[in-house]
C-alpha positions, -999 to +999 in steps of 0.1 A: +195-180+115+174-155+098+190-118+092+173-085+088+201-063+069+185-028+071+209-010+047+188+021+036+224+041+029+241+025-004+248+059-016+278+060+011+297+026-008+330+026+015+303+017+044+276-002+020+301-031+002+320-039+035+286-045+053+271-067+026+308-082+022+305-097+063+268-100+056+279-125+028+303-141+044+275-147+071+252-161+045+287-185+039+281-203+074+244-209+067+223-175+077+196-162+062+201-127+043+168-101+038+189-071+029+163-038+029+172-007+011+154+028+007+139+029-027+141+068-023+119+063+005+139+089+030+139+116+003+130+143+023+165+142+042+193+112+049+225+102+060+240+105+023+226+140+017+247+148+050+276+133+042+280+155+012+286+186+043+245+201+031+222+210+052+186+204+053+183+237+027+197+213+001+178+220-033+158+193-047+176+188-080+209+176-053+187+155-037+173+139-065+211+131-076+219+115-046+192+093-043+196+082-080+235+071-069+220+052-037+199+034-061+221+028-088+247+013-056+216-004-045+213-027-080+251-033-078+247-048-044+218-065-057+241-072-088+271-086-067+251-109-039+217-118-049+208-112-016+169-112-008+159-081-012+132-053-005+132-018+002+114+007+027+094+020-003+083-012-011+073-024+020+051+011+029+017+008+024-015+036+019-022+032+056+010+042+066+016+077+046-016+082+063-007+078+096+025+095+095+005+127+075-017+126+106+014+125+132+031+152+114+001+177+117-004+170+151+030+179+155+048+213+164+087+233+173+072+233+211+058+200+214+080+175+196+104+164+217+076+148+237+060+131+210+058+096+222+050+069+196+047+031+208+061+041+241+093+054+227+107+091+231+103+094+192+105+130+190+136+128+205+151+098+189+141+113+156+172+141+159+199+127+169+218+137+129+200+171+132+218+182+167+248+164+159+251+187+125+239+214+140+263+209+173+229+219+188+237+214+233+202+229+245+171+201+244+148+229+226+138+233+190+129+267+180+105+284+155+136+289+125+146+249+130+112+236+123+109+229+088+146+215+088+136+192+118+102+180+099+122+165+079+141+141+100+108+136+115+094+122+081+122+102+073+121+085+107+085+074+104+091+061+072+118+045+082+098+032+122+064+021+097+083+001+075+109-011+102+082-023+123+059-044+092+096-061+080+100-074+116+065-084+119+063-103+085+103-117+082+105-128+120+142-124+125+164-139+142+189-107+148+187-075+132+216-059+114+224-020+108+259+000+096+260+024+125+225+018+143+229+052+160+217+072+125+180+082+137+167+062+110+185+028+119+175+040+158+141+039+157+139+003+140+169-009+163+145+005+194+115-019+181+134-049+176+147-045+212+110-039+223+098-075+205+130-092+222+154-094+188+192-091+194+207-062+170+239-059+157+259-025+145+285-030+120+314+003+116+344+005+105+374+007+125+395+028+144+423+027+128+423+055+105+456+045+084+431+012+074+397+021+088+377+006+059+396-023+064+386-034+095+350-040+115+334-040+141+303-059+150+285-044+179+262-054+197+234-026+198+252+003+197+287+020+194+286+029+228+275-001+244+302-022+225+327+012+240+319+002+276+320-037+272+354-034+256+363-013+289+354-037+310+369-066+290+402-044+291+395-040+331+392-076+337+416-092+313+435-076+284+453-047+305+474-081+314+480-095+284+513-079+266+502-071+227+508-089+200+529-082+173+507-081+143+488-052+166+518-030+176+525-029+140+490-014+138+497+008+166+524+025+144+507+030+113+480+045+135+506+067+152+521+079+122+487+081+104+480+105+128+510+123+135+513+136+099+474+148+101+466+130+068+427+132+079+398+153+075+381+131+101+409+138+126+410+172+151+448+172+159+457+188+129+484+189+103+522+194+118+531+232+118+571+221+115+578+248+142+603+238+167+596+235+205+613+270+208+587+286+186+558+276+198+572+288+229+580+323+217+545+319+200+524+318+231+552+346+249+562+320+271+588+325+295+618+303+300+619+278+331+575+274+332+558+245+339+537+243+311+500+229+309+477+219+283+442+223+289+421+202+258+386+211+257+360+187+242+332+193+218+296+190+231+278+182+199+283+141+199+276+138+240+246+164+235+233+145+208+236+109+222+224+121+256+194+131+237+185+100+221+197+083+261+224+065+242+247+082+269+236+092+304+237+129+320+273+135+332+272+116+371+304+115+388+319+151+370+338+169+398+327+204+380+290+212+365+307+218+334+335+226+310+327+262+316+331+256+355+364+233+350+381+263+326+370+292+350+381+276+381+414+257+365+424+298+351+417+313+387+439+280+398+465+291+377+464+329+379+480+323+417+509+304+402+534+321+386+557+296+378+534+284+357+519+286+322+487+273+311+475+269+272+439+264+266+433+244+232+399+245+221+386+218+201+381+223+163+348+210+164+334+243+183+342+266+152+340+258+114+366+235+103+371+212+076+342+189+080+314+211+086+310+251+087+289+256+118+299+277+147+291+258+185+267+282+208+293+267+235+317+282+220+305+318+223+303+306+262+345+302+262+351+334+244+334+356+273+363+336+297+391+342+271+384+377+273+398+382+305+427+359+311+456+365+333+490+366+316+500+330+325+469+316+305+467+319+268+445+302+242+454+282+211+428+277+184+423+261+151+435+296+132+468+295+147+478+268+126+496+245+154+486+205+152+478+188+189+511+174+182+531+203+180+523+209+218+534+179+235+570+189+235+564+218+254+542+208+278+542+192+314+511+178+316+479+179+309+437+184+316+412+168+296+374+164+301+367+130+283+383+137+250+415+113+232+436+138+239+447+122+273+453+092+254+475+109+232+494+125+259+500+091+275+514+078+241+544+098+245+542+095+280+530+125+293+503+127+322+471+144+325+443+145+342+404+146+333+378+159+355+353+130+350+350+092+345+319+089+328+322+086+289+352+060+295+363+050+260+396+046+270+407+038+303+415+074+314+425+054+349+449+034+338+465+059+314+463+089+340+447+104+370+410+106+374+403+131+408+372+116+430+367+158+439+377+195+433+399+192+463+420+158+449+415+179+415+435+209+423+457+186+448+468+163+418+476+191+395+499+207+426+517+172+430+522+172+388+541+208+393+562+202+419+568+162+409+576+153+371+549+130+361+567+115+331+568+077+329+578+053+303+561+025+322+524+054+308+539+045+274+535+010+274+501+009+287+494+031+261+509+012+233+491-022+251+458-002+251+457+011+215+468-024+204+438-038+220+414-010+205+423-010+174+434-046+169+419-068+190+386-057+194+374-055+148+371-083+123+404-082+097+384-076+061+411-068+038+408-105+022+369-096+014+374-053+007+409-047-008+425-013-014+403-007-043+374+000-021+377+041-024+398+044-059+371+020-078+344+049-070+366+078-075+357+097-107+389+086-126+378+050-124+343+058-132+356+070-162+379+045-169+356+019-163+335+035-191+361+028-214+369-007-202+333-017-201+333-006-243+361-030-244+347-055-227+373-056-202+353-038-171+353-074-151+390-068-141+371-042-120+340-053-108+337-060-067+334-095-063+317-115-036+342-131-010+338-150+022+357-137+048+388-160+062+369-150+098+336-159+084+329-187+106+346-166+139+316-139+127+290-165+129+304-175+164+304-134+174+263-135+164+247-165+173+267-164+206+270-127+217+305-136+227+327-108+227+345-103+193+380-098+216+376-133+232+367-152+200+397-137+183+417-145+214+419-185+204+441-180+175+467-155+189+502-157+198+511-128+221+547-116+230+564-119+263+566-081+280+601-082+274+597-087+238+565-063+238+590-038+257+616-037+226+590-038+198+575-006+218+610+007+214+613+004+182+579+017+171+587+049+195+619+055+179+603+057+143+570+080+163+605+105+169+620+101+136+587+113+121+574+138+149+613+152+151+630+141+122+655+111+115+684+127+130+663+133+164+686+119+187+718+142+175+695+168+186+681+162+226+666+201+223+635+193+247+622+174+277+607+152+259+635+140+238+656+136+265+636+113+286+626+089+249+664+088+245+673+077+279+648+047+276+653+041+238+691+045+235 
């Protein structure tokens, strides 16, 4: 079995060692390893240089530093593996600077996203990173974005010419990538698909208390591997009560994300205001029904609908989120028992990841400037986490975002307007309308009926064990904690000092062989879901032992979201209800 690695990124190291880590522990079980790296090939503009939160205005002299990191992490791979090795720069020949210098004249602001090269959108495909930075939702490139989107254009055909010769010459048997969505990783994944070669994407995991400690293998792409996992859930898992090894990930998940310990995570860090403040906050009357309305952030579904990773939305009840707000506030201005709080997702304004303001955001401020007084809106400047909401509210309205999920955790129902995008079973979890009229019907019946359930909580806790358990590869035996502190600037120092000691081999990454090395194999050369392979060596708990583990791990989600002494003090709703299933 003959492997194409195509790892142009070693700059990013948390992603690079864990990839050649499995990649080694393939080689283990008798593949063969090419690994390809960039040899500063995609210096013009790459993954790394984003990752640092630039944009394509970075100076050289940056740029130049970051690609002298990726190469230095490119040797230590080299260093650690012996792997086979090449690099994009290496493998580009006279001919093909040539080619692409004579592509990129012929190409302009008005006419690239129909450039076609080798029958693939490649204009398109060649900005996925750009719109997702840019959280760019219109299909158009104008006149001021040109010389930014050149070079994504030039990395890309770097990255397609010497994609394409590798395959030709080396005649692999599957193509590897870490995250083959990156336009660079695209456009190479798109040609091995064309001549016939399966492709693999390897990410981390999804739960962010161990992220780095966990993989996925994926067939193709993120998002097909999303909706084969949904249908795996649909047809078997949704029956089978968790384990116990993954509801103990379920809870350090939970409480990773509870106390907002991530940059990577919207709901935000815990205000510590009571449910009583929040309600004087928003000048809520006592008695409401209260509903949260989540909004979702266009940028990622723009930019994988460009690159027809995802399809146009098909089976939304509204045209849009515009539509959905306007119509759910003209709902709600009729209904004065009622209180509605519009959240609007961090991603539409500067937050702490990036710095750019959404143009679909300046599209919700023209509805929040006339809203009746039963409707208010909560952003990212008032300081309140996700979190902080749920014990105030009733119910809930997504679109597709996680925030229906994270309702359901604690029980609560909502409803989303749509059941494309499913990446969690938003069916199963809560109510998906099949129109505006079962729409406005559903959220009638969830004001006059409570919708709370307990029996939503342990679907929930089933689901998240299967997402975040069941579904990735356990790495910890091959990438231990050290992973992040190792590259941190104390340890670079300190390894300075051990190294003139000659004690720096305490330190070094070493090569391991993962304990599921041979299950890895079995996930390649078969196709075989990773969830079903895993399956053979699990023990799973009855649902009455699944019932009281949930318990327990909801007890300590209260202790944490309420305080240890939570059920002395049954102030809310919410409490109440835990308590009388808990107690």
């Amino acid at each position: 079995m003959k492997i194409l690695a195509f790892a142009p990124h070693s700059f990013l190291w948390p992603h690079a060692f864990p990839e050649a880590q499995v990649l080694h522990s393939l080689r283990a079980q008798g593949a063969e390893i090419l690994y390809v790296g960039c040899g500063e090939a995609l210096n013009s503009w790459c993954i790394p240089m984003e990752s640092t939160g630039a944009d394509e205005s970075l100076e050289e002299s940056k740029k130049k530093e970051i690609c002298i990191q990726c190469v230095e992490n490119n040797k230590k791979i080299e260093r650690i593996f012996s792997f086979p090795k090449t690099t994009i720069a290496e493998v580009l020949k006279k001919e093909d600077f040539e080619s692409i210098e004579k592509i990129m004249q012929s190409l302009t602001a008005s006419n690239v996203l129909d450039f076609q090269l080798d029958g693939l959108n490649f204009g398109r495909y060649s900005l996925y990173n750009h719109f997702l930075q840019h959280k760019k939702i219109d299909f158009v490139i104008d006149e001021d974005s040109w010389e930014a989107v050149r070079l994504h254009l030039i990395t890309c055909l770097r990255s397609y010419f010497a994609g394409k010769r590798l395959i030709e010459d080396y005649k692999p048997d599957f193509v590897f990538f870490y995250s083959s969505g990156y336009s660079v990783n695209l456009v190479v994944r798109l040609h091995a698909e064309v001549k016939k070669i399966p492709t693999y994407s390897i990410f981390a995991g999804s739960n962010w208390a161990n992220r780095l400690e966990t993989i996925h293998i994926a067939k193709r792409n993120s998002f097909t591997h999303f909706y084969e996992r949904d249908d795996l859930w649909k047809t078997k898992f949704k029956y089978l009560p968790a384990t116990k090894e993954s509801l103990k990930n379920v809870e350090t998940f939970l409480h990773f994300v509870l106390k907002g310990q991530s940059t990577f995570l919207y709901g935000g860090t815990p205000s510590g205001k009571s449910a009583k403040e929040i309600q004087d906050f928003f000048h809520i009357p006592e008695g409401l029904k209260i509903t949260l309305l989540a909004t979702s952030s266009y940028d990622e579904l723009k930019s994988a609908q460009l690159v027809d990773e995802l399809p146009l939305e098909e089976s939304a009840i509204f045209e849009n989120q515009i539509e959905w707000i306007k119509e759910t506030v003209e709902f709600f201005k009729k209904k004065n028992d009622c209180f509605l709080i519009i959240r609007v997702h961090p991603r539409e304004l500067p937050n702490q990841r990036d710095q750019v303001l959404s143009k679909h955001y300046s599209e919700l401020k023209k509805i929040f400037s006339n809203l009746p007084e039963n409707v208010k809106v909560n952003l990212p400047s008032d300081n309140l986490s996700f979190y902080d909401l749920l014990e105030n509210i009733d119910f809930g309205l997504i679109s597709w975002s996680s925030a229906g999920r994270d309702m359901a955790v604690w029980g609560i129902p909502f409803i989303s307007y749509l059941k494309d995008y499913s990446f969690y079973p938003r069916g199963d979890l809560g109510i998906v309308p099949e129109s505006k009229a079962d729409y406005f019907s559903q959220i009638e019946n969830l004001i006059t009926n409570d919708g709370w359930s307990f029996d939503r909580i342990i679907k929930t806790f089933r689901w998240l064990s299967f997402e975040i358990y069941d579904t990735v590869f356990d790495i910890r035996d091959i990438v231990d904690g050290r992973l992040i502190l190792i590259e941190s600037f104390f340890w670079r120092n300190f390894r300075r000092v051990l190294r003139r000691l000659k004690l720096d081999n305490y330190l070094k990454p070493q090569p391991r062989v993962s304990k599921y090395s041979k299950q890895m194999f079995k996930r390649v050369i078969s196709g075989r879901p990773t969830e079903e392979i895993l399956e053979e060596g699990r023990s799973r708990l009855s649902t009455e032992q699944e019932l009281e583990e949930i318990k327990q791990i909801l007890n300590s989600l209260c202790e944490v979201k309420f305080g240890r002494n939570w059920k002395s003090d049954l102030s809310s709703k919410l409490r109440k209800k835990i308590f009388e299933y808990i107690k």
